[in-house]
NUVOGU-94073 format. One line per field, with one value per residue (C-alpha): y, z, x; residue number from 1. Coordinates in steps of 0.25 Angstrom, whole numbers, plus 5000, padded with zeros to 4 digits. Layout:
BEGIN
yy = c(Y|...)
zz = c(Z|...)
xx = c(X|...)
resi = c(NUM|...)
end
This chain:
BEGIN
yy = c(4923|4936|4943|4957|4963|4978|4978|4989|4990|4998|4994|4999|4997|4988|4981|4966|4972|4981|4977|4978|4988|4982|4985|4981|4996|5000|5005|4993|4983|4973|4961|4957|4942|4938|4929|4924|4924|4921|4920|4927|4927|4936|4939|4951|4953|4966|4969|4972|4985|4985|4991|4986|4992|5005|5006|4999|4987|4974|4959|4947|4934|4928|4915|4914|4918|4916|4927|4918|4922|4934|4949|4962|4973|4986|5001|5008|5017|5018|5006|5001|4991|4979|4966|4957|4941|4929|4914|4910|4907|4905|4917|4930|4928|4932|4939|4949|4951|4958|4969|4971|4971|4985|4987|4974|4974|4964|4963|4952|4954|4947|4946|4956|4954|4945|4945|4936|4942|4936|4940|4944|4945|4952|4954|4965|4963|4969|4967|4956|4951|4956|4957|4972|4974|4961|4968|4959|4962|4957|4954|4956|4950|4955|4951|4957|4946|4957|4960|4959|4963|4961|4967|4965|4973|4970|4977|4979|4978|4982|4977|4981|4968|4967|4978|4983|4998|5006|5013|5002|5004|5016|5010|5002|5012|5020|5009|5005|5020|5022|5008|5016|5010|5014|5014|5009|5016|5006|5004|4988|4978|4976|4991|4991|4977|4983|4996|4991|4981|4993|4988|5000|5002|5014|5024|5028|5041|5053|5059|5065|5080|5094|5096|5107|5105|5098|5086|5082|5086|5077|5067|5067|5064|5054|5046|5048|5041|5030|5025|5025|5015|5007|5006|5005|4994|4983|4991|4988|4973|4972|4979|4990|5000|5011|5005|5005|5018|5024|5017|5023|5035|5035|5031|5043|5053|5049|5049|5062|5068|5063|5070|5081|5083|5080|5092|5087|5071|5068|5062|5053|5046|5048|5046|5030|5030|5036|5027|5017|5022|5024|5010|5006|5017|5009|4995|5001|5010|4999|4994|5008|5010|4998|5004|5018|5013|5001|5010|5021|5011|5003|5018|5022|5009|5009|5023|5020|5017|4999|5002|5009|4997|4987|4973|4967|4981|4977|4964|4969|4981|4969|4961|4971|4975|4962|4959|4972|4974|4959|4962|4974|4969|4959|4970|4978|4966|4963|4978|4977|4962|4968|4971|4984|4989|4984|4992|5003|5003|5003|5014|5024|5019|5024|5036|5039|5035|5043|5053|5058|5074|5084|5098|5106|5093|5104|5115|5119|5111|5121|5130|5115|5108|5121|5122|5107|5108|5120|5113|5100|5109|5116|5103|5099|5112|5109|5096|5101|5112|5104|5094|5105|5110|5097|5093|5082|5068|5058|5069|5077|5064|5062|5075|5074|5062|5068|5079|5070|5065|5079|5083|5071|5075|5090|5086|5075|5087|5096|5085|5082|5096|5100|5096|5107|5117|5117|5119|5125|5111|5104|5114|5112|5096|5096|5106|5096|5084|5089|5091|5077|5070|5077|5071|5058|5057|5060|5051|5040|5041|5039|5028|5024|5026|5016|5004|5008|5006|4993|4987|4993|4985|4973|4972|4974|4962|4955|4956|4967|4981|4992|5002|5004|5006|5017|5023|5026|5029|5041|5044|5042|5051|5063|5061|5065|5078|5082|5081|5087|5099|5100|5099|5116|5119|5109|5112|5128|5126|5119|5127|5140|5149|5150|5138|5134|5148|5143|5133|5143|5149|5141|5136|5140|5127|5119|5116)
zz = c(4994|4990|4999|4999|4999|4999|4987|4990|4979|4970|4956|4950|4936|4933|4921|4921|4923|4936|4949|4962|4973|4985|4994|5005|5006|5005|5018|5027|5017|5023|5014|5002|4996|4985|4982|4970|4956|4955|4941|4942|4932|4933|4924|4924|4923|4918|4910|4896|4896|4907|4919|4930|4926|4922|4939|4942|4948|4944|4943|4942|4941|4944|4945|4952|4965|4980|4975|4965|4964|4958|4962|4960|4965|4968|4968|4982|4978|4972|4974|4982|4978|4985|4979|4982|4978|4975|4975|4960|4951|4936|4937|4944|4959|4963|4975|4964|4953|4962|4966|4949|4948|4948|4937|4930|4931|4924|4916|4916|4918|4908|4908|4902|4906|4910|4920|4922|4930|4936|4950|4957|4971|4983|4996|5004|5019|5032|5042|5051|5036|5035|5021|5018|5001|4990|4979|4964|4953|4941|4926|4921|4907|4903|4893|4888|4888|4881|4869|4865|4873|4882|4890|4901|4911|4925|4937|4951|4962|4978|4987|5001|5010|5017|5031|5026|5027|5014|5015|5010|4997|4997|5002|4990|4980|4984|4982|4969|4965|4968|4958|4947|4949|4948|4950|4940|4931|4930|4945|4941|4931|4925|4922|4916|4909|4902|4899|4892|4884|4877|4886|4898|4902|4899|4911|4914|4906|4914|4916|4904|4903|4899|4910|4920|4917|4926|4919|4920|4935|4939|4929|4937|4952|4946|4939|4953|4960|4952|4953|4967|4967|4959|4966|4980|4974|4976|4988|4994|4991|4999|5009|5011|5020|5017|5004|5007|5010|4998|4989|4994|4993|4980|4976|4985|4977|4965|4967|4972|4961|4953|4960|4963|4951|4942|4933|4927|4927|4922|4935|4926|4923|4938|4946|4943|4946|4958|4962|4960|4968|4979|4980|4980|4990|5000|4999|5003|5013|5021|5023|5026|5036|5044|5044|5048|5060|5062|5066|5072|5083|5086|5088|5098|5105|5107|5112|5123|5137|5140|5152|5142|5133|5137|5132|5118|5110|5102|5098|5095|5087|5078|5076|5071|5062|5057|5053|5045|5039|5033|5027|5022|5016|5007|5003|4999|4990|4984|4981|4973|4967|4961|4948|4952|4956|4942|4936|4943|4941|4926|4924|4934|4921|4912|4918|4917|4902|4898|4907|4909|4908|4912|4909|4918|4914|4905|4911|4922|4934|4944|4942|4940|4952|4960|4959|4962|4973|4979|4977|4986|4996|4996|4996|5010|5016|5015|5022|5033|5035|5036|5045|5055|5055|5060|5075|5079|5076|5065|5054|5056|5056|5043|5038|5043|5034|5022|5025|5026|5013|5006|5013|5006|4993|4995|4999|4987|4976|4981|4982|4967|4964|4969|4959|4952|4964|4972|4987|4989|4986|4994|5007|5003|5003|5016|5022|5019|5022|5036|5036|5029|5039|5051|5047|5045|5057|5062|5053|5057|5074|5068|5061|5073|5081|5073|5075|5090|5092|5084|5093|5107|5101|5099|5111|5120|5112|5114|5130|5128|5135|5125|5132|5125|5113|5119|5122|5108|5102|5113|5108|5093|5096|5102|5089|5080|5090|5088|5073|5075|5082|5072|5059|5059|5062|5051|5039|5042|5037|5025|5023|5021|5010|5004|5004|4991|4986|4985|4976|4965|4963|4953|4962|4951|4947|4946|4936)
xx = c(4973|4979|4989|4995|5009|5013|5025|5034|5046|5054|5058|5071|5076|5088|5095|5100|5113|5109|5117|5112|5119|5122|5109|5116|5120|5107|5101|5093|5100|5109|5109|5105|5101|5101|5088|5088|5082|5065|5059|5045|5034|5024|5011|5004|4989|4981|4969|4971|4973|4982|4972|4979|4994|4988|4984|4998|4993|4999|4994|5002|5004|5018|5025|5038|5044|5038|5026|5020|5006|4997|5002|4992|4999|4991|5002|5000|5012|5025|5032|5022|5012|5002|5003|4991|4996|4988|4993|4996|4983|4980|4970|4970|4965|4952|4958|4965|4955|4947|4959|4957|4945|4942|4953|4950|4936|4930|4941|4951|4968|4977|4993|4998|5015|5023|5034|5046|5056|5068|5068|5083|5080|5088|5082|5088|5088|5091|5102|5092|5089|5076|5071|5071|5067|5068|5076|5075|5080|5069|5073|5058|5055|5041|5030|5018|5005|4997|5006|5018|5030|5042|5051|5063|5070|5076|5073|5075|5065|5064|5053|5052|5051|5040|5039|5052|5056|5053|5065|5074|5069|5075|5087|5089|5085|5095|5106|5098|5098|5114|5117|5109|5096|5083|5068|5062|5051|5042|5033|5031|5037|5022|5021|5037|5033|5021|5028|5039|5029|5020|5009|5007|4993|4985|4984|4970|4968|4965|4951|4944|4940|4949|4957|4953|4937|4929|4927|4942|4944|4931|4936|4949|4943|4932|4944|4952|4940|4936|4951|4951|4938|4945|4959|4952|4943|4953|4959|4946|4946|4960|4955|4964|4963|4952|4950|4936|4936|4944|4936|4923|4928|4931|4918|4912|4921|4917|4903|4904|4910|4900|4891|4900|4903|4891|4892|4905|4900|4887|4880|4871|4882|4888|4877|4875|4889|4889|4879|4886|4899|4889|4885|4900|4903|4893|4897|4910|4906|4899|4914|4919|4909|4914|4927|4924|4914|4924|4935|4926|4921|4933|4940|4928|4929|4946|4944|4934|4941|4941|4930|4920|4921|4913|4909|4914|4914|4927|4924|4908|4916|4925|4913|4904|4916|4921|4908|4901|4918|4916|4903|4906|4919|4911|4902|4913|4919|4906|4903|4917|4917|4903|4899|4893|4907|4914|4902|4903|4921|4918|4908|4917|4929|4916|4915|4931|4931|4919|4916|4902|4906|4895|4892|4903|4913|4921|4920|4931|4934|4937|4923|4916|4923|4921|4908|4904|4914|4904|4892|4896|4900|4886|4880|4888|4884|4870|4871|4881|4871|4859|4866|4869|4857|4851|4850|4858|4853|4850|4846|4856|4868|4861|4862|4878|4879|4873|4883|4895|4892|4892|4904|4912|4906|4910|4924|4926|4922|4931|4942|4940|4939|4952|4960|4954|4950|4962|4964|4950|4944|4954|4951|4936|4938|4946|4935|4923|4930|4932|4918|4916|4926|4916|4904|4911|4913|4899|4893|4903|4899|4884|4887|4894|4883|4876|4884|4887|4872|4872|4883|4877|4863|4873|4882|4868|4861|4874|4872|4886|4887|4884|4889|4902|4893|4884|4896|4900|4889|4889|4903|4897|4886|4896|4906|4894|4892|4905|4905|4893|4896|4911|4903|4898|4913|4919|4908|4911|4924|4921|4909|4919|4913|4929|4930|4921|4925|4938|4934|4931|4945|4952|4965|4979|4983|4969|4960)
resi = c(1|2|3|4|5|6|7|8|9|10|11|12|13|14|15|16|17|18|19|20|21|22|23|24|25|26|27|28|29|30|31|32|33|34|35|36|37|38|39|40|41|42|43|44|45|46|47|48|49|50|51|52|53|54|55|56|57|58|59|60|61|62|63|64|65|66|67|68|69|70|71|72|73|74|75|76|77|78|79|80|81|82|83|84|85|86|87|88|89|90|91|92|93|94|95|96|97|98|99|100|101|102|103|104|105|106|107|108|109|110|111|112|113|114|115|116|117|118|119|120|121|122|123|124|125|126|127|128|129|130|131|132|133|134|135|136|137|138|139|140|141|142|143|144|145|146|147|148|149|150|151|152|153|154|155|156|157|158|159|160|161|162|163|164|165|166|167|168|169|170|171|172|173|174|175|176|177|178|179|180|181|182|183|184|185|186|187|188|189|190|191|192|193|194|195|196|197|198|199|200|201|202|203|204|205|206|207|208|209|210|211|212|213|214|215|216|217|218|219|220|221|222|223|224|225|226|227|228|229|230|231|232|233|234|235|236|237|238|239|240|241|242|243|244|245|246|247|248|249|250|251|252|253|254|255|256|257|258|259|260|261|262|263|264|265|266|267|268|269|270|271|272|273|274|275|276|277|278|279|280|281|282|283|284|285|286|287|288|289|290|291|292|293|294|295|296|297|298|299|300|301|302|303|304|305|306|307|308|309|310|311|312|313|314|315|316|317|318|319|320|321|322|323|324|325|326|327|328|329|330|331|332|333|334|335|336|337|338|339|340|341|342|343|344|345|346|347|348|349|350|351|352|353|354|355|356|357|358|359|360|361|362|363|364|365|366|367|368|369|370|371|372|373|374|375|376|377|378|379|380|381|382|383|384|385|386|387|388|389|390|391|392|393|394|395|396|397|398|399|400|401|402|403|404|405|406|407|408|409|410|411|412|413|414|415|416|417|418|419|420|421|422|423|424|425|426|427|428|429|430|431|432|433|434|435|436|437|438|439|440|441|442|443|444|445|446|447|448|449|450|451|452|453|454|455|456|457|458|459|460|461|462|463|464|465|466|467|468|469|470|471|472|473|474|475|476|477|478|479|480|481|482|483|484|485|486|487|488|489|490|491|492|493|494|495|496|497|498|499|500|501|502|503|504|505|506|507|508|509|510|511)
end
């Protein structure tokens, strides 16, 4: 069973002939122990050419000390880093190689370095002796598995204890700072290890295309967006907050510059794979529902006064939820796990290393992304105008619907555009993403709507009152009137004429 720990340290550089200040002088500090020395081997794990160090995440696994065990530890900022453990094994746990797998692949990791380190360990306390910071300093002997190579050096580390105030960290950096000590340069002792052995990974080059055409500024988003599915991939398999979400959306913005932006990428080579990003899009969005509704309905039902709720409603509400979260979960795991997604992770890497550059790929961005820009905009006028001209019903909840979607594909083009365009596409974006955020929240009280009448159908064939949920789906009904009656005033200020002729002049400073 794999558990989490959120690693929060600072490394500094030091010789076997540092000396510690006292950092009982530092602020907080009021003791210092002296714990001893632990021999710690660790072997580190990567692909052959390094994929995993090149995104700063590390594998190991180490012998010695009270962490024995396998260590992948993902960056979530500077000095700052999760580290998912396993119980020791010959072989990688299962529960891990799927973290990797949409880096690895269907790859394998070998060892590439190996650690031994003796371990100097001080734990700094407080004046009630609770543990504040674990403060070691580590004379590392590296090894390269993958050549030949070696290398030494001693070094100073600080970890935060667990629920203990940042702030202390900077307490003892400035006492290490004032001894003539300093951060270090390297962010892990892997990265220093390979490094100093002639084995640091390649960086993932930069998107192809002569800066300031078209082709290189769409190249830039699309590259932006393909490594967010696969750093929220194993974020969704821990289930972290909005994961699922993020994920999502990264596959909606990519399948929208593709069609956004299909004069600069060919959309016969972009159409199948926005196909495909569409599929993954709804096995995710089955779980993102469940989360939206979920909250939307346990919101209405705390905000309703004890005598209007009447019968099990909260229970119903965390049955209904438990159940569809659970299967929604697996289907999200499965769509992951698949085939279909490793396929679909290596043609977007396809795409990035040979491009599929169309006819406007080389001309300039600002006139290409302008004009693409104008004509998603257009395009979501036509549905909000068709909308409001409907009477109020199921035709015209559609038709707000279909408008939805264009505004979220108007506002992803200007976000990508405004690299290039400036200020007028980000007042353009945030202009259609309050009308996008509007008719969210009128498509979310319909779907609401929905499962309130499923759960009144229940609670009645359950011998339950269904009154509560009648209730709601009155107040559900109402909410979509007032996005209703908001939309005209919200879309005439997205709608102004300057704000698309904005577009077309070239912002100093941008491409």
């Amino acid at each position: 069973m794999a558990e989490t720990k959120r690693e929060i340290e600072r490394k500094y550089e030091a010789t076997s002939r540092t000396g510690l200040p006292d950092l009982t002088r530092a602020a907080g500090v009021a003791s210092v122990t002296d714990e001893g020395v632990t021999e710690l081997d660790a072997v580190y794990y990567d692909t052959p050419d390094l994929r995993l160090a090149a995104h700063s995440l590390t594998l190991r696994r180490r012998t010695g000390g009270g962490d024995a065990g396998w260590h992948l530890k993902f960056p979530v900022a500077p000095g700052v880093r999760d580290e998912i453990r396993a119980p020791l094994s010959d072989t990688l746990p299962r529960s891990l190689a799927g973290l990797l797998r949409s880096r690895v692949r269907d790859g394998e990791v070998v060892p590439v370095v190996r650690l031994r380190s003796a371990r100097d360990v001080r734990h700094l306390r407080a004046d009630d002796g609770t543990l504040l910071a674990e403060l070691s300093v580590d004379t590392v002997r590296a090894e390269r598995l993958t050549g030949e190579g070696t290398t030494a050096w001693t070094e100073i580390e600080v970890e935060l204890a667990d629920d203990a105030d940042p702030a202390i960290l900077d307490a003892v950096e400035k006492r290490l700072g004032k001894a003539g000590i300093t951060p270090s340069a390297s962010a892990s002792k892997l990265a220093r290890a390979l490094a100093e052995t002639g084995a640091a990974p390649e960086r993932p080059p930069t998107a192809p295309g002569k800066p300031g055409t078209a082709g290189a500024a769409v190249l830039a988003y699309v590259r932006e967006q393909i490594d967010a599915v696969v750093i929220y991939d194993p974020a969704v398999r821990r289930d972290l907050p909005d994961a699922v979400h993020q994920l999502r959306v990264a596959c909606r913005r990519l399948r929208s510059a593709f069609k956004t932006y299909g004069h600069v990428l060919d959309r016969e080579i972009t159409d199948p794979l926005g196909e495909e990003l569409k599929w993954l899009a709804g096995e995710l969005g089955v779980a993102r529902d469940q989360e939206v509704l979920d909250a939307r309905l346990r919101a209405r039902v705390d905000g309703l006064p004890r005598t209007l709720v009447l019968g099990p409603v909260g229970a119903r509400l965390r049955r209904r939820d438990a159940a569809l979260a659970r299967s929604a979960r697996r289907r999200v795991l499965a769509a992951l796990d698949s085939d279909r997604h490793l396929a679909l992770l290596e043609r977007l890497d396809a795409l990035l290393a040979h491009p599929p550059l169309h006819q406007d790929a080389g001309r300039k961005a600002h006139k290409v992304l302008a004009r693409a820009v104008r004509a998603d905009h257009d395009r979501l006028a036509a549905r909000v105008e068709h909308a409001l001209s409907l009477d109020p019903g199921h035709r015209r909840d559609l038709a707000l619907h279909e408008a939805r979607k264009a505004a979220k594909r108007a506002r992803y083009a200007a976000e990508a555009a405004r690299p290039t365009l400036g200020k007028p596409a980000k007042k353009l974006a945030k202009r259609v993403k309050a009308v996008q955020s509007l008719l969210g929240e009128h498509q979310d009280a319909v779907v609401a709507r929905g499962a309130l009448r499923e759960l009144a159908v229940e609670a009645h064939g359950a011998g339950e009152s269904a009154f509560t949920w009648g209730l709601l789906f009155g107040r559900e009904e109402s909410a979509a009137e007032t996005t209703e009656r908001e939309l005209p005033g919200v879309w005439a200020r997205a709608a102004a004429p300057e704000l698309t002729a904005a577009l077309t002049r070239r912002a100093p400073g941008y491409a």
